[in-house]
C-alpha positions as CSV (number, residue, x, y, z in Angstrom):
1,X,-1.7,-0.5,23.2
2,X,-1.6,-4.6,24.1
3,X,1.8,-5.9,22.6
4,X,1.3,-7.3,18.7
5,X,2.5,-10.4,17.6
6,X,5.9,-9.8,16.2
7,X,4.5,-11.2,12.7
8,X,1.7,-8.7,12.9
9,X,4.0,-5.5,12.8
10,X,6.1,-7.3,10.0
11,X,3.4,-7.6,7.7
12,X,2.2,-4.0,9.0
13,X,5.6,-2.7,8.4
14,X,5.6,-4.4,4.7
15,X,2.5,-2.1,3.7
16,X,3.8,0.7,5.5
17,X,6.8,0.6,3.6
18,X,5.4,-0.2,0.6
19,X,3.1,2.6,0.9
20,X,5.5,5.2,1.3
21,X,7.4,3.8,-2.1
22,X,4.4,4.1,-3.9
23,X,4.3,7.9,-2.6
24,X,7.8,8.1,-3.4
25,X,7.5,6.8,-7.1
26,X,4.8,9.1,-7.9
27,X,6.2,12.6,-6.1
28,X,6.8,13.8,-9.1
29,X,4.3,12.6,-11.6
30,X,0.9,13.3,-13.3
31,X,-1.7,10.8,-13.8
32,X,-0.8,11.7,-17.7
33,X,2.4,11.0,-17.0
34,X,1.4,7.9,-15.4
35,X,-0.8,6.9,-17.5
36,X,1.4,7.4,-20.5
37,X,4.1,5.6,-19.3
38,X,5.1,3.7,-22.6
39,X,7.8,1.4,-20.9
40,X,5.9,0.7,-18.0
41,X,8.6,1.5,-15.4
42,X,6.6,3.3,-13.4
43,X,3.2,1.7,-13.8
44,X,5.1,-1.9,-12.8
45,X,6.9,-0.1,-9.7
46,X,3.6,1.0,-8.5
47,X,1.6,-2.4,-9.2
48,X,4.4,-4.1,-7.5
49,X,4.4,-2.5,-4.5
50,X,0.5,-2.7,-4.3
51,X,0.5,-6.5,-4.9
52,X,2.8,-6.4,-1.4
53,X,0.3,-4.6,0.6
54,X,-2.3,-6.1,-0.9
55,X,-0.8,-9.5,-0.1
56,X,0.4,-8.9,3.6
57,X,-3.0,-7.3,4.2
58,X,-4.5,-11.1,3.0
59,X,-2.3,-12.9,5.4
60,X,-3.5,-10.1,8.0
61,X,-7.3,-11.2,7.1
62,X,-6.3,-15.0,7.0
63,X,-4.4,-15.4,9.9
64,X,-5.0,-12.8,12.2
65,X,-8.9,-12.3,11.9
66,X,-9.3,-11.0,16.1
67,X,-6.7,-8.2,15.2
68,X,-8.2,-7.5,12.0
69,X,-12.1,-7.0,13.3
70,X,-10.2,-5.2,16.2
71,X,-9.0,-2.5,13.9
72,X,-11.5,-1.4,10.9
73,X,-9.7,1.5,10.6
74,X,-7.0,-0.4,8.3
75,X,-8.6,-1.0,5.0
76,X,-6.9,-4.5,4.4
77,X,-10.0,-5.7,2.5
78,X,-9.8,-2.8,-0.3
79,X,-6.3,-3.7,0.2
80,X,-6.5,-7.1,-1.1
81,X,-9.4,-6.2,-3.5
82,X,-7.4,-4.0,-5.0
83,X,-3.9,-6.7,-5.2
84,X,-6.2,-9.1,-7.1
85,X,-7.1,-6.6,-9.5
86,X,-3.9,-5.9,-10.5
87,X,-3.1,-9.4,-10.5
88,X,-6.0,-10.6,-11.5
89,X,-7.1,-8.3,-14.7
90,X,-3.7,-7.3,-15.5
91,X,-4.4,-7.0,-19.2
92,X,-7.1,-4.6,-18.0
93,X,-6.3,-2.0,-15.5
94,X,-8.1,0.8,-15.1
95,X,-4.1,3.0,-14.3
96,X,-6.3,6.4,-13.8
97,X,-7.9,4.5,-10.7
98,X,-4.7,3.0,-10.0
99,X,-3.4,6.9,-9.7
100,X,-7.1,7.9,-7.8
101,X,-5.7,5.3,-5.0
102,X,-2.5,6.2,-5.2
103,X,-3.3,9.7,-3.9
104,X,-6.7,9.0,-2.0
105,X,-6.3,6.0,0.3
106,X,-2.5,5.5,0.3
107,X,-1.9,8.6,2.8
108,X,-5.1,6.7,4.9
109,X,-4.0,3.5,4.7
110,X,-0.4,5.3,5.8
111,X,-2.1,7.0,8.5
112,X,-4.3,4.2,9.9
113,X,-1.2,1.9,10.4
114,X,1.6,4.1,11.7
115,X,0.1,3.4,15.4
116,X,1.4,0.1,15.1
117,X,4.6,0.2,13.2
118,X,7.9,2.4,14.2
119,X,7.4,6.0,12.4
120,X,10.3,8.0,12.6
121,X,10.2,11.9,12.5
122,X,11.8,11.4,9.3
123,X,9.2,8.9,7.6
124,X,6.8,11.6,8.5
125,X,7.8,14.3,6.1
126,X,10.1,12.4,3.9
127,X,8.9,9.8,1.2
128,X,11.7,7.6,1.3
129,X,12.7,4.9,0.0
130,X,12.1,4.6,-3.8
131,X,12.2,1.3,-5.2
């Protein structure tokens, strides 16, 4: 692989991480449970972490376009659709596709990045950290 630009595997690293929280968060839930989170702990942890991957993956698109069309593997414009969403039509948000995500294209989006960031044998089975 041709040596990244430092500020690439940052913002790699940033959805990566942020990725595996989102997995961590929701280990133990249900989408009822998520959806029927009454305080919103939960829901907020979730859309947080989201609006981070979907925000490095817009300064991906913005500033590093070559390495971007180099790699359309790495969904980083669903990535950004889906931060402006949340963002965007907060008092709105469809949380059962919020939970559909969670489970369908986080363990891609986990798997088409981990090339390109440090993966330890322990990131691999473990779904640490929690936020």
């Amino acid at each position: 692989m041709k040596e990244l630009d430092i500020r690439i595997i940052e913002l790699l690293d940033d959805i990566y991480t942020s990725s595996k929280m989102i997995l961590a968060r929701l280990k133990n839930e249900t989408l009822e449970s998520f959806a029927s989170d009454a305080d919103n702990v939960i829901r907020d942890a979730v859309a947080y972490r989201f609006s981070i991957i979907g925000e490095a993956s817009s300064v991906l698109l913005k500033k590093y376009p070559d390495f971007c069309e180099q790699h359309p593997e790495i969904p980083l414009h669903q990535a950004r659709g889906m931060r402006n969403v949340l963002l965007h039509e907060y008092d709105g948000v469809d949380w059962e596709a919020v939970w559909d995500t969670s489970q369908e294209k986080i363990p891609q989006l986990l798997d088409s990045i981990a090339p390109y960031v440090s993966v330890n044998d322990e990131d691999k089975d473990d779904d640490t950290p929690t936020p």
